[in-house]
C-alpha positions in Angstrom: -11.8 -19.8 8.1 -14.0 -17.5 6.7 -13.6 -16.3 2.6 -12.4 -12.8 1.8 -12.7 -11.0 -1.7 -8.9 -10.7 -2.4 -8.9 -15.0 -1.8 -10.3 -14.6 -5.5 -7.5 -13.0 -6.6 -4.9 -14.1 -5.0 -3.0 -16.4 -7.5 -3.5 -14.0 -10.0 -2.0 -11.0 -8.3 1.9 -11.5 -9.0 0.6 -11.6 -12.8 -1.4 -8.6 -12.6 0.4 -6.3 -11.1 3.8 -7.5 -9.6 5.3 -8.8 -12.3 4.4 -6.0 -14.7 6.4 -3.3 -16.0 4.6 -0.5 -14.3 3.9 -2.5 -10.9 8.2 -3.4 -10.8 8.3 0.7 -10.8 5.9 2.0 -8.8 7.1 -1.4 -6.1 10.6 0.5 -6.5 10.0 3.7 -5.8 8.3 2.3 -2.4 11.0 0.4 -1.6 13.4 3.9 -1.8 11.6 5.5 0.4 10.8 2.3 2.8 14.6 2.2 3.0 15.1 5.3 4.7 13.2 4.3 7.8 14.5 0.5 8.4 17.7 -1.3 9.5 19.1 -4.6 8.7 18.0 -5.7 12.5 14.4 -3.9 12.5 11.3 -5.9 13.2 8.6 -5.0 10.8 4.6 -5.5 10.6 3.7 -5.3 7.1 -0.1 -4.5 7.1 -1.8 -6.3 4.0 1.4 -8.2 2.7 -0.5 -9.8 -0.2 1.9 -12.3 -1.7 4.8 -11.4 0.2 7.0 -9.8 -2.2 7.7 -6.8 -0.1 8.2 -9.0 3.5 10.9 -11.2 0.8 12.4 -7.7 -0.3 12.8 -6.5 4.0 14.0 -9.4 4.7 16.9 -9.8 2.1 17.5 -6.9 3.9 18.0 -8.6 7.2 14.7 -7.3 8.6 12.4 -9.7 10.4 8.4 -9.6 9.0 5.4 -10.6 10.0 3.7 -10.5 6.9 -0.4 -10.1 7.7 -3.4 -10.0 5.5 -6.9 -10.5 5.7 -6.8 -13.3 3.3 -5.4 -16.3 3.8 -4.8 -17.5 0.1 -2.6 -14.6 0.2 -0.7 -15.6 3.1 -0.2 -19.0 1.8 1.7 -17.8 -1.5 3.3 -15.5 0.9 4.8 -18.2 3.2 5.4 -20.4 -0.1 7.5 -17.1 -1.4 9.2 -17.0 1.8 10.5 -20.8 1.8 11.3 -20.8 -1.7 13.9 -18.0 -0.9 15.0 -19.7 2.2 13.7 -16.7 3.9 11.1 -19.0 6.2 13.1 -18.1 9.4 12.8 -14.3 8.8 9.3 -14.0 7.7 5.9 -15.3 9.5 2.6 -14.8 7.8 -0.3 -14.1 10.4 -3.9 -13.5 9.6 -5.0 -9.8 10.3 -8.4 -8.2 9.8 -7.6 -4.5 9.5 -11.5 -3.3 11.3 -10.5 -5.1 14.1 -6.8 -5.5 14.4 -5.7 -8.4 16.9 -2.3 -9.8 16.3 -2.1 -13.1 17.9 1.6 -14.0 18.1 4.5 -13.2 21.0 6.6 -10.3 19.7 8.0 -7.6 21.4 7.0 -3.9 19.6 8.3 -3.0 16.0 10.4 -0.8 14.7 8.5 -0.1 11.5 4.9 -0.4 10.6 4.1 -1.0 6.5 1.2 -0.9 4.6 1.3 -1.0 0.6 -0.7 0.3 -2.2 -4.0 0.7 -0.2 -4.6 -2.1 2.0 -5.8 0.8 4.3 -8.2 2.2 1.6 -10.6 -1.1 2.2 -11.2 0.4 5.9 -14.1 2.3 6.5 -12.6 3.7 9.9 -8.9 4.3 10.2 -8.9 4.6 14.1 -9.2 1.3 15.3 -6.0 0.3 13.4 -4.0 4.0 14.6 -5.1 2.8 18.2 -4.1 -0.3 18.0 -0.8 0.3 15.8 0.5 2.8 18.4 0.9 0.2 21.3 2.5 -1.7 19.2 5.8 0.5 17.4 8.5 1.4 19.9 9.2 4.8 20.5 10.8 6.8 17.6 9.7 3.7 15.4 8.5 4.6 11.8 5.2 3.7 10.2 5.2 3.9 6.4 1.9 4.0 4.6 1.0 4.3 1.0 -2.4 4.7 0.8 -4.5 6.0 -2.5 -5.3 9.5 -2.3 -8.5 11.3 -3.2 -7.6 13.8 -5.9 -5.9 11.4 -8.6 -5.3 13.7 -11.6 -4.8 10.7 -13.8 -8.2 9.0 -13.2 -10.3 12.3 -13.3 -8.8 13.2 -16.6 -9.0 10.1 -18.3 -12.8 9.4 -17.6 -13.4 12.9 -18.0 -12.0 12.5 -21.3 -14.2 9.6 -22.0 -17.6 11.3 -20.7 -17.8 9.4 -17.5 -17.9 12.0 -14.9 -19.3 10.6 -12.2 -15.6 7.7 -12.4 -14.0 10.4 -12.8 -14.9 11.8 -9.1 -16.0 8.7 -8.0 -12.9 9.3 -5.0 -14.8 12.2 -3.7 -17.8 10.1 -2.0 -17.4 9.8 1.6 -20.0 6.5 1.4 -17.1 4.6 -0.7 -17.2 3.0 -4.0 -17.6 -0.7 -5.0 -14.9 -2.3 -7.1 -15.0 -5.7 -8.3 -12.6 -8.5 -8.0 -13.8 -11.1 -10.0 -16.8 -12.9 -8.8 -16.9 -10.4 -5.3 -17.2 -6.8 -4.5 -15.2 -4.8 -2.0 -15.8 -1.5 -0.5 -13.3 1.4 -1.1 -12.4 4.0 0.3 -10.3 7.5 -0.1 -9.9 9.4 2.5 -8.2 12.9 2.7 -5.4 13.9 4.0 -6.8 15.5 6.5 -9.0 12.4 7.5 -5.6 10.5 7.4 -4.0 12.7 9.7 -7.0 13.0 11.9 -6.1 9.4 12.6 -2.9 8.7 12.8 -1.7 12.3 13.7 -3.0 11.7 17.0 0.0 9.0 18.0 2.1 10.0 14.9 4.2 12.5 13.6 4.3 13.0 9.9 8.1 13.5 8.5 7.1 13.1 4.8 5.1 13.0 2.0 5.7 11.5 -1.7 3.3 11.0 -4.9 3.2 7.7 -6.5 1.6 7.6 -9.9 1.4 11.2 -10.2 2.3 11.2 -14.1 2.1 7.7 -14.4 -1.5 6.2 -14.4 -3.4 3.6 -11.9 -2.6 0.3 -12.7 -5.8 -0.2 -14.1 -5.0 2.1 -16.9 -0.8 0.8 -16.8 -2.4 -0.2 -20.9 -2.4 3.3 -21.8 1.7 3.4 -21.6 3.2 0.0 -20.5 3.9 -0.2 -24.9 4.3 3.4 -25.9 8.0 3.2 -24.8 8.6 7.1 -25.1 5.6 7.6 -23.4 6.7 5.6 -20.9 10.2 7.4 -21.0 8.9 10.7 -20.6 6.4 10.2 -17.7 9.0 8.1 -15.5 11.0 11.4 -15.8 8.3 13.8 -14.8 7.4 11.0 -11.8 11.0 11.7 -10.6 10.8 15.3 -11.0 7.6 16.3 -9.6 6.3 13.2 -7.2 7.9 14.8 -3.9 7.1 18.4 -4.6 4.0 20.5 -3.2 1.6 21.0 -4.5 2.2 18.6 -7.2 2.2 15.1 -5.2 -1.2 15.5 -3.7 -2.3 14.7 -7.3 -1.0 10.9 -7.7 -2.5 7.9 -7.3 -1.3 7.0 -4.0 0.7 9.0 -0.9 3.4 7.9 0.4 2.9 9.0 3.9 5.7 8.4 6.3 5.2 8.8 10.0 7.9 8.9 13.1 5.7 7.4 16.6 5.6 10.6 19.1 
């Protein structure tokens, strides 16, 4: 079993990000909009499942998962999640490589497809996975996708602040940029809506769109106001306010991008 960058980080993760004040919010305001497009008897693929903490939360909801990733540290702490909630009979971890998507298990088609917080950013094409995802969601099924966006108002300000321009529109470059995770390097990419849609518009039809860290920052930067409590106060109020509206949630972090199959 071959080693994968995100192996590396993979007992850290919960620590990093889930378990932190701004990853519990941003993880929330997912789950709100990932309820409005499941039932307590849907069948879901979650795309990239990482430690499992969103196949634990859709399946205390009565959902079935099979929670994939690429990595298979991942996918261990994932199933180890999943027994330590007694939740082993409603949630299978499977290995998936997003390039070239082959689910090896005997399922019937899903109701909902989920990806979170930009598993689909670390694919260079998005059309292999659309192809493949559309034989696989039955008709009227839902595919919810947050995937980071390209014009993040947060990290262009900051690092324009701080003189480093070319960080700053670092999201713009349609070769990708390299981010480190400790000892390994990944490719990233951020694709525009329009590339998105170019994709997955094809076989889906898009019903919404929501910002996620529009006023609040990346979680790279979650420093800047996790301990400035009315900071933190005041840009969880403007999040709620202006996340959904045009033009205003093109500018976060991420989109939450949810699609109906045609």
């Amino acid at each position: 079993m071959k080693t994968v960058p995100f192996d590396a980080i993979a007992f850290d993760y919960d620590i990093l990000f889930t378990e932190t004040k701004l990853g519990r919010y941003l993880r929330g305001i997912v789950w709100r909009r990932l309820k409005e497009n499941i039932a307590a008897n849907h069948f879901v693929l979650e795309l990239n499942c990482g430690t499992g903490e969103d196949a634990i939360w859709l399946a205390k909801r009565g959902c079935r998962v099979a929670a994939t990733d690429v990595s298979s540290e991942m996918l261990a702490l994932a199933s180890r999640k999943a027994r330590s909630h007694g939740l082993q009979e409603r949630v299978g971890v499977h290995l998936l490589d997003l390039e070239k998507p082959v689910l090896e298990i005997d399922h019937g088609k899903f109701d909902c497809v989920f990806s979170n917080f930009g598993g689909l950013n670390c694919v260079e094409d998005l059309e292999p996975i659309a192809s493949y995802l559309t034989a696989k969601i039955k008709a009227n099924g839902r595919l919810v996708l947050v995937i980071m966006g390209r014009w993040c108002l947060w990290e262009m300000v900051w690092h324009l602040l701080h003189g480093e321009i070319r960080t700053a529109f670092r999201r713009f470059s349609s070769n990708g940029v390299d981010v480190k995770l400790r000892n390994s390097t990944i490719r990233v990419w951020y694709p525009s809506l329009k590339d998105i849609q170019r994709r997955f518009g094809v076989f889906f039809t898009l019903k919404k769109i929501t910002g996620l860290g529009l006023f609040l920052p990346p979680t790279y930067l979650a420093g800047v106001v996790s301990d400035r409590p009315l900071l933190w106060k005041l840009l969880v109020r403007l999040e709620r306010t202006f996340s959904g509206l045009y033009p205003f949630r093109y500018f976060a972090d991420h989109l939450i991008l949810e699609y109906e199959h045609s």
